[in-house]
TORPA-4810 file (N, C-alpha, C, O; in nm, 3 decimals):
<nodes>
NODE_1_10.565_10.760_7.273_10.464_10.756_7.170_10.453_10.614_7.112_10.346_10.562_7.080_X
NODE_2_10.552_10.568_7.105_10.613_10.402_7.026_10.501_10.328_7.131_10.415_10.272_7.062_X
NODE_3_10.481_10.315_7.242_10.440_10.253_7.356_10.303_10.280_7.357_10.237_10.191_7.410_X
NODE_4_10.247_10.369_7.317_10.131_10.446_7.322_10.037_10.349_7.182_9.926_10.298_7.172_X
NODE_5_10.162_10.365_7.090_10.040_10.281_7.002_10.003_10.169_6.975_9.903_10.124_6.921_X
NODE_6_10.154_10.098_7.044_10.147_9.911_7.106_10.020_9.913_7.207_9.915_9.848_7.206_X
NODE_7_10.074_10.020_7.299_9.920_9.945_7.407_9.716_9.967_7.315_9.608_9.920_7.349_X
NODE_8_9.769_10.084_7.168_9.622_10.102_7.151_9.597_10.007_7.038_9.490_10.002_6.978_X
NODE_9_9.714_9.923_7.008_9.711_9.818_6.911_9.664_9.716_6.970_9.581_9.645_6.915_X
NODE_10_9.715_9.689_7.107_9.687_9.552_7.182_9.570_9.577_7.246_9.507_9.473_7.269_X
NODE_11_9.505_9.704_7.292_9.377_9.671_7.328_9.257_9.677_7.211_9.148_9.621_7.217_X
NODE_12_9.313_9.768_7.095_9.194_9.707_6.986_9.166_9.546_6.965_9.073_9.468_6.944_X
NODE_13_9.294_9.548_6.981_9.290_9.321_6.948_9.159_9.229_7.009_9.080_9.147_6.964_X
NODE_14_9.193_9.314_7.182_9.143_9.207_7.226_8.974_9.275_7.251_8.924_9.208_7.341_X
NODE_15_8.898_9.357_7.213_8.783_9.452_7.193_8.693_9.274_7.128_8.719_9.195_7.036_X
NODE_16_8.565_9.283_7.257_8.497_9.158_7.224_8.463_9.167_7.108_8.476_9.272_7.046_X
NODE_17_8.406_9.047_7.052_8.352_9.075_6.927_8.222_8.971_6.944_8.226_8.857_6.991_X
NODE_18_8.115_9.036_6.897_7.938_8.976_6.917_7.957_8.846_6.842_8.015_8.846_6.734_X
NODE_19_7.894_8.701_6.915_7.882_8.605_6.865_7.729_8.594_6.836_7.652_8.639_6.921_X
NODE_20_7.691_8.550_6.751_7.561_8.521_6.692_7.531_8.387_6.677_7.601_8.319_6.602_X
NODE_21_7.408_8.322_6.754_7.381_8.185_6.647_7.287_8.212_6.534_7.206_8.299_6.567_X
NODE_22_7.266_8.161_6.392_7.223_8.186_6.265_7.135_8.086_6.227_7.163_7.967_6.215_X
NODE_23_7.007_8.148_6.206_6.880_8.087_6.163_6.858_8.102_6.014_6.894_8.187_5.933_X
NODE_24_6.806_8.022_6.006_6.734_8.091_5.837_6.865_8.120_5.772_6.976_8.086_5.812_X
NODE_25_6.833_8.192_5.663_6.975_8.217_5.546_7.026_8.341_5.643_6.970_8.416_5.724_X
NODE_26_7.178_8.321_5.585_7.306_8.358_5.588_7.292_8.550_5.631_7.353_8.625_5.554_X
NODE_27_7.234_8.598_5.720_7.275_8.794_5.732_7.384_8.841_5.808_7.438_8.766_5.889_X
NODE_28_7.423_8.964_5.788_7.524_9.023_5.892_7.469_9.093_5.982_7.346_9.095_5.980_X
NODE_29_7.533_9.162_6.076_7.473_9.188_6.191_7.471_9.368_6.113_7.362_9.422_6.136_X
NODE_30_7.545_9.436_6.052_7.583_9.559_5.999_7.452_9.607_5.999_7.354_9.550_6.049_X
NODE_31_7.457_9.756_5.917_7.329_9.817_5.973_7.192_9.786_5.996_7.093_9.802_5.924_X
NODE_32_7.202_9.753_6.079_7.055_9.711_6.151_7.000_9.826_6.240_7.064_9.874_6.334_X
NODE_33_6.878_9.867_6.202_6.795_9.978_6.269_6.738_9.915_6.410_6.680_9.814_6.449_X
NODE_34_6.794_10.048_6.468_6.686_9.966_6.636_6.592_9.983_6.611_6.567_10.055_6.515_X
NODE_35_6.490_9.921_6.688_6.369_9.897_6.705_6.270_10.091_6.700_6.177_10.121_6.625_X
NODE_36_6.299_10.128_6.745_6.257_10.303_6.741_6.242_10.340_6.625_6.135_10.386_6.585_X
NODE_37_6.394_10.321_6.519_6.388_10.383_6.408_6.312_10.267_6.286_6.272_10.300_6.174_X
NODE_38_6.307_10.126_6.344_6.174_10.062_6.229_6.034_10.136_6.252_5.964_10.175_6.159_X
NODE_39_5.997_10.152_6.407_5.862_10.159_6.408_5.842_10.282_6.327_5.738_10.297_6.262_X
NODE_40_5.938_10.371_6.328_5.913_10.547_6.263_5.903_10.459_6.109_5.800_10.461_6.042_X
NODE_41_5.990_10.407_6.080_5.943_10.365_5.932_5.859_10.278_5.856_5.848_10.304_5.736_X
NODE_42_5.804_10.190_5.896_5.714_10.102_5.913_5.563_10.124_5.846_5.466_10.151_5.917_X
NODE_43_5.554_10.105_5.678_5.383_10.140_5.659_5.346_9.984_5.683_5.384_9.881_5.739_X
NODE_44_5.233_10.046_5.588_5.161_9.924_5.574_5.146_9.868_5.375_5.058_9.838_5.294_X
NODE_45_5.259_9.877_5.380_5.344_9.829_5.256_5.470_9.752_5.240_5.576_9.814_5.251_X
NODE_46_5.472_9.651_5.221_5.599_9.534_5.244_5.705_9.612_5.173_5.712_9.655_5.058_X
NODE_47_5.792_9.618_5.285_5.922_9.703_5.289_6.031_9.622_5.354_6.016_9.574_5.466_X
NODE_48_6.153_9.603_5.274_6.290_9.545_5.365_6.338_9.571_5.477_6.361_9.690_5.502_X
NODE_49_6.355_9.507_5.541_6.415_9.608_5.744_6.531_9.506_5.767_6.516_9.393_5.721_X
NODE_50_6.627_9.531_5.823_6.707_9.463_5.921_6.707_9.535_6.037_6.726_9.657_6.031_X
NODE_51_6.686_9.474_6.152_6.628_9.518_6.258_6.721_9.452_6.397_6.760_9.336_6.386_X
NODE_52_6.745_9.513_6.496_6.814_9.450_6.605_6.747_9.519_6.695_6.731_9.641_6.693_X
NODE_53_6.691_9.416_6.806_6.588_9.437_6.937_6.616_9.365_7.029_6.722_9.304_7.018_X
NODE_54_6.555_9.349_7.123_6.492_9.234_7.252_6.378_9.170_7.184_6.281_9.225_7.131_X
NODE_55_6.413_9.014_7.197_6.321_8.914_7.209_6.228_8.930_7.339_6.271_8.920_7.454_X
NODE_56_6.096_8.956_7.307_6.021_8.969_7.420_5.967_8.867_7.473_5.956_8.852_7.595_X
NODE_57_5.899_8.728_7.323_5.821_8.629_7.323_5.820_8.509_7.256_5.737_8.502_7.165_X
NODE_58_5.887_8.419_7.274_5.901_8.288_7.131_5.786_8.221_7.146_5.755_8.218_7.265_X
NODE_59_5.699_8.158_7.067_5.582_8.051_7.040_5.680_7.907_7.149_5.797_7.870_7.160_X
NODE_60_5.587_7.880_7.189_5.609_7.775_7.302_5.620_7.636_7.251_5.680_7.539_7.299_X
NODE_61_5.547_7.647_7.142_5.437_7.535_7.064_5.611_7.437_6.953_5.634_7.316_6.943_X
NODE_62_5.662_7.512_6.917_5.795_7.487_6.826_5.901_7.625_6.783_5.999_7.612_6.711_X
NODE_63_5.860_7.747_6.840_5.955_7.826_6.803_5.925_7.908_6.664_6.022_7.940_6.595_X
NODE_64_5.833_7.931_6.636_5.798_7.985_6.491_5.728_8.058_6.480_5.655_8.065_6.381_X
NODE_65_5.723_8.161_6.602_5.742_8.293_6.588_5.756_8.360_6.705_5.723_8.313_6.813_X
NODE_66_5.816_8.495_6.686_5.875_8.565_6.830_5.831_8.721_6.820_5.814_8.772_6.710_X
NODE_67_5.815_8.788_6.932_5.808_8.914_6.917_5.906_9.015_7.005_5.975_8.987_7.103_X
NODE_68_5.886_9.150_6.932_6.011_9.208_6.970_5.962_9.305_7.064_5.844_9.341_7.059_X
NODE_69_6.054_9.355_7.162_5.980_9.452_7.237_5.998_9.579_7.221_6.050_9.601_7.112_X
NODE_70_5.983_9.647_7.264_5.946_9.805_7.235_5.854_9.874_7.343_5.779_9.817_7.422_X
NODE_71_5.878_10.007_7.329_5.872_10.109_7.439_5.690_10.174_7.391_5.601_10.203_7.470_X
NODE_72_5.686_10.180_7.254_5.525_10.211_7.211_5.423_10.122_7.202_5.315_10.123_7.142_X
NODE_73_5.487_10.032_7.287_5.386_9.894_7.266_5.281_9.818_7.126_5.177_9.759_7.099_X
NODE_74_5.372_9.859_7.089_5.371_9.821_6.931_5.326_9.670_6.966_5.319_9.641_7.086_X
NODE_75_5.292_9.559_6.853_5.293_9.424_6.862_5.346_9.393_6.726_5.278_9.384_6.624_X
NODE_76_5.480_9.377_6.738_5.571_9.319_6.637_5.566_9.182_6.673_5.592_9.141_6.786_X
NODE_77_5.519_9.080_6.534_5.524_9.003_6.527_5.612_8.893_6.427_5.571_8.874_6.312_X
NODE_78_5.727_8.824_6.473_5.790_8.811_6.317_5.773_8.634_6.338_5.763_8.554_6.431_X
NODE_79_5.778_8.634_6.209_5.764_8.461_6.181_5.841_8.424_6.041_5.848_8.517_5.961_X
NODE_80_5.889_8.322_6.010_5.989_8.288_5.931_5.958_8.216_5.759_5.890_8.115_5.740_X
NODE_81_6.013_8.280_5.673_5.982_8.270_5.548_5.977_8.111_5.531_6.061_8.023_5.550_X
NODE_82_5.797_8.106_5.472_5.793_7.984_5.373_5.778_7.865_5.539_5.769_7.746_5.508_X
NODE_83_5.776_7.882_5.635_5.794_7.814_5.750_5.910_7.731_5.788_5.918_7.639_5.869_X
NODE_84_6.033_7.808_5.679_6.141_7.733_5.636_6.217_7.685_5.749_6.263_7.571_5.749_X
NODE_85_6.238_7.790_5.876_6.330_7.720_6.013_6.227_7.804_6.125_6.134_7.884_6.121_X
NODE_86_6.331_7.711_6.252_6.212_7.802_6.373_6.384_7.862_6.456_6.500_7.871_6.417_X
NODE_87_6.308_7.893_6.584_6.408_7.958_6.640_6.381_7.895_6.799_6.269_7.875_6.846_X
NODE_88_6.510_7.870_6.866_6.449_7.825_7.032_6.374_7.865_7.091_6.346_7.984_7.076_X
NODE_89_6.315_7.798_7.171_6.216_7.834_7.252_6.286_7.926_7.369_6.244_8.032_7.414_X
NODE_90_6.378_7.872_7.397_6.446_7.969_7.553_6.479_8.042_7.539_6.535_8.077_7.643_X
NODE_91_6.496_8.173_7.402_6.525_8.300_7.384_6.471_8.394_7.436_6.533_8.501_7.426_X
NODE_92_6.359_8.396_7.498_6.304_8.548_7.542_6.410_8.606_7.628_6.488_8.545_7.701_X
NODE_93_6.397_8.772_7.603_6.491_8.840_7.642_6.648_8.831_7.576_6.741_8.887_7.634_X
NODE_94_6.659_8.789_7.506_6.764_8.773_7.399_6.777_8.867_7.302_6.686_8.876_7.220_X
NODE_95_6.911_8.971_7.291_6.894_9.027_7.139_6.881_8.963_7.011_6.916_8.845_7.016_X
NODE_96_6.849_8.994_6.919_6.863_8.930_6.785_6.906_9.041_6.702_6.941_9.149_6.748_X
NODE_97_6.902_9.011_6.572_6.945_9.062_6.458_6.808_9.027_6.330_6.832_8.907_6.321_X
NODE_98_6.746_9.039_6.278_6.645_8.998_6.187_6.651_9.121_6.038_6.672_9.238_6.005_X
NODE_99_6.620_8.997_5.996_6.607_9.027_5.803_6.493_9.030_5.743_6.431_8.927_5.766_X
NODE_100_6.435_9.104_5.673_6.309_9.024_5.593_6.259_9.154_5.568_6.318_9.261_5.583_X
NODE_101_6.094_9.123_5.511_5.956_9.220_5.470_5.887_9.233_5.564_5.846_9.150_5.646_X
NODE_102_5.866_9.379_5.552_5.769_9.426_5.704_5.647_9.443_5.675_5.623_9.427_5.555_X
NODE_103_5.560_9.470_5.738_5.448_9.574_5.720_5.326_9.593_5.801_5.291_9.482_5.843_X
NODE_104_5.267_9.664_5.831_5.139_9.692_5.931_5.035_9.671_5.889_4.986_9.740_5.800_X
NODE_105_4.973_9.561_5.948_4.840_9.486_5.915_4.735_9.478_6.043_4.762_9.505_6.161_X
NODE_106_4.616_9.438_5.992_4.542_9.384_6.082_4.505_9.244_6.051_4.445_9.189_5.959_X
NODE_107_4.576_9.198_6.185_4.507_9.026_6.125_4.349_8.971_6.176_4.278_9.008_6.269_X
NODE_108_4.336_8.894_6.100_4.208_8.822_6.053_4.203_8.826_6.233_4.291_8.884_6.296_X
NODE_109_4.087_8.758_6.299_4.039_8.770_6.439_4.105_8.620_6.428_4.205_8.628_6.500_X
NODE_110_4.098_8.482_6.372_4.128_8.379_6.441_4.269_8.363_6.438_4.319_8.294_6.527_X
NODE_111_4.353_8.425_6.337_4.478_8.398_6.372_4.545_8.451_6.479_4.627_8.390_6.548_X
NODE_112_4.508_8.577_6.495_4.516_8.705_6.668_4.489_8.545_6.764_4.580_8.476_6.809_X
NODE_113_4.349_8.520_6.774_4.330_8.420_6.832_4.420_8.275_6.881_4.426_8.220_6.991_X
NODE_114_4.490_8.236_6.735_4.613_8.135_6.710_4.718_8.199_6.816_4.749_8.144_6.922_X
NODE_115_4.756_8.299_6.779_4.907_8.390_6.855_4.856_8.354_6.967_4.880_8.247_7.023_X
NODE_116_4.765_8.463_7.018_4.714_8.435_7.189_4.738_8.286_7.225_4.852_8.256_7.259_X
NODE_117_4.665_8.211_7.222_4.695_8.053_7.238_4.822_8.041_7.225_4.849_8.029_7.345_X
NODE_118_4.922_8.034_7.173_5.038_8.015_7.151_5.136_8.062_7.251_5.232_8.006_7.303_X
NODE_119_5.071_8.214_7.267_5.163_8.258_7.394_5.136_8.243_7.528_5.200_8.280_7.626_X
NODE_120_4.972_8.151_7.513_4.982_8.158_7.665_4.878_8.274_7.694_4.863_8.275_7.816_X
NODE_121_4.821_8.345_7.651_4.748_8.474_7.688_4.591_8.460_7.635_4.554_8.379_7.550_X
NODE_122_4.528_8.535_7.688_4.404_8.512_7.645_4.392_8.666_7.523_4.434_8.780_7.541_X
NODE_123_4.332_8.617_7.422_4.267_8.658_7.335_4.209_8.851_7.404_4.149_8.878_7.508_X
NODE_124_4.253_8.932_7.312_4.254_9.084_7.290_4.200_9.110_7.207_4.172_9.014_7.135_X
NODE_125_4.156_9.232_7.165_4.039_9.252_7.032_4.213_9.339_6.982_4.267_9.325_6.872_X
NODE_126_4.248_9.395_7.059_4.358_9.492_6.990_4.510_9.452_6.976_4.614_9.518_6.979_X
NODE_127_4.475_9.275_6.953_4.615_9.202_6.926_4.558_9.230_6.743_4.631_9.267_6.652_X
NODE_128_4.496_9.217_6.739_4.477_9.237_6.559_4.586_9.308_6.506_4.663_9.261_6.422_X
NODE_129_4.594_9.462_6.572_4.663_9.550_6.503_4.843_9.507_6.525_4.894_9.482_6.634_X
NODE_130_4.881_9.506_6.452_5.050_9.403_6.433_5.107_9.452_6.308_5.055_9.489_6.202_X
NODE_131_5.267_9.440_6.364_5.331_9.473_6.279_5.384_9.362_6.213_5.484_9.339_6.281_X
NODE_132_5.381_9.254_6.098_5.429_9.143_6.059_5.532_9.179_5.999_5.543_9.271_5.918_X
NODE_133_5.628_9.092_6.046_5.780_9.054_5.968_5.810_8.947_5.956_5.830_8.875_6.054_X
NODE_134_5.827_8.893_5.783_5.850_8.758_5.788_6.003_8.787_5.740_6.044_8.872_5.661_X
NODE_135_6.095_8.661_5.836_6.251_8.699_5.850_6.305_8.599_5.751_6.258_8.485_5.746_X
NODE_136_6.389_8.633_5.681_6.444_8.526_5.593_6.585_8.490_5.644_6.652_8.408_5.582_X
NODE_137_6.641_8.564_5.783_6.728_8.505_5.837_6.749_8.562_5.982_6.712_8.679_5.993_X
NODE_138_6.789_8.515_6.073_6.781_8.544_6.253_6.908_8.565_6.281_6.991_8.502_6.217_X
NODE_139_6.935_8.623_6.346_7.115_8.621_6.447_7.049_8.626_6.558_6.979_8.723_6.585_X
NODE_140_7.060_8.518_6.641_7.053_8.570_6.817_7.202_8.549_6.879_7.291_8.466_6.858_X
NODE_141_7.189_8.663_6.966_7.322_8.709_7.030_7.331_8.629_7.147_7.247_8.623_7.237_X
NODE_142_7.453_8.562_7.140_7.490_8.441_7.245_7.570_8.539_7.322_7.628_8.644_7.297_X
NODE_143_7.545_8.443_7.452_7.652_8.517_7.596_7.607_8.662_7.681_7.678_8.705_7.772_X
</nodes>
């Protein structure tokens, strides 16, 4: 038994532990809703989320804004408080961790327009409909 709880002592030890690089102010990685359980909650009333997903898309242009992916083809769009930091460009497909105010909007036609350009895509009438999150802090998951 003595042996039993050395070996479940020594393998808790060495149990990886998630490295993050940190954007924007200071968050933990702790309860963060997947991506499924934001979209179920999600009005169209600025509401707090911490959220952990797949990076689907970073802005090419400087990194200042990314979207997350998802299975309902949602168009989550998050971009960073006050334009205060950006985030790398070589993240797509990267988990993250994100902080901030959510909410479901329709944007104006030229900024839809701005995004498109940005990513590279041509212009959609039904990029309007978006979910905006501006993040007041990022974790992307290294390794």
């Amino acid at each position: 038994m003595r042996y039993f709880v050395i070996a479940l002592v020594a393998i808790a030890c060495t149990a990886p532990v998630e490295k993050f690089s940190s954007h924007g102010a200071e968050i933990t990685s702790e309860d963060a809703l997947n991506t499924d359980s934001f979209l179920s909650k999600v009005n169209d009333e600025d509401q707090e989320f911490k959220v952990r997903g797949t990076i689907e898309e970073v802005c090419q242009m400087k990194g200042c804004w990314m979207t997350l992916k998802n299975d309902k083809g949602a168009n989550i769009r998050i971009t960073f408080k006050d334009y205060g930091f950006f985030v790398p460009k070589d993240i797509s497909g990267s988990e993250v961790i994100i902080e901030g105010i959510a909410k479901k909007e329709v944007l104006e036609e030229d900024v839809a327009r701005h995004y498109a350009e940005d990513g590279g895509k041509e212009y959609d009438e039904s990029m309007r409909n978006s979910i905006t999150f501006v993040a007041n802090g990022v974790l992307v998951k290294e390794g």
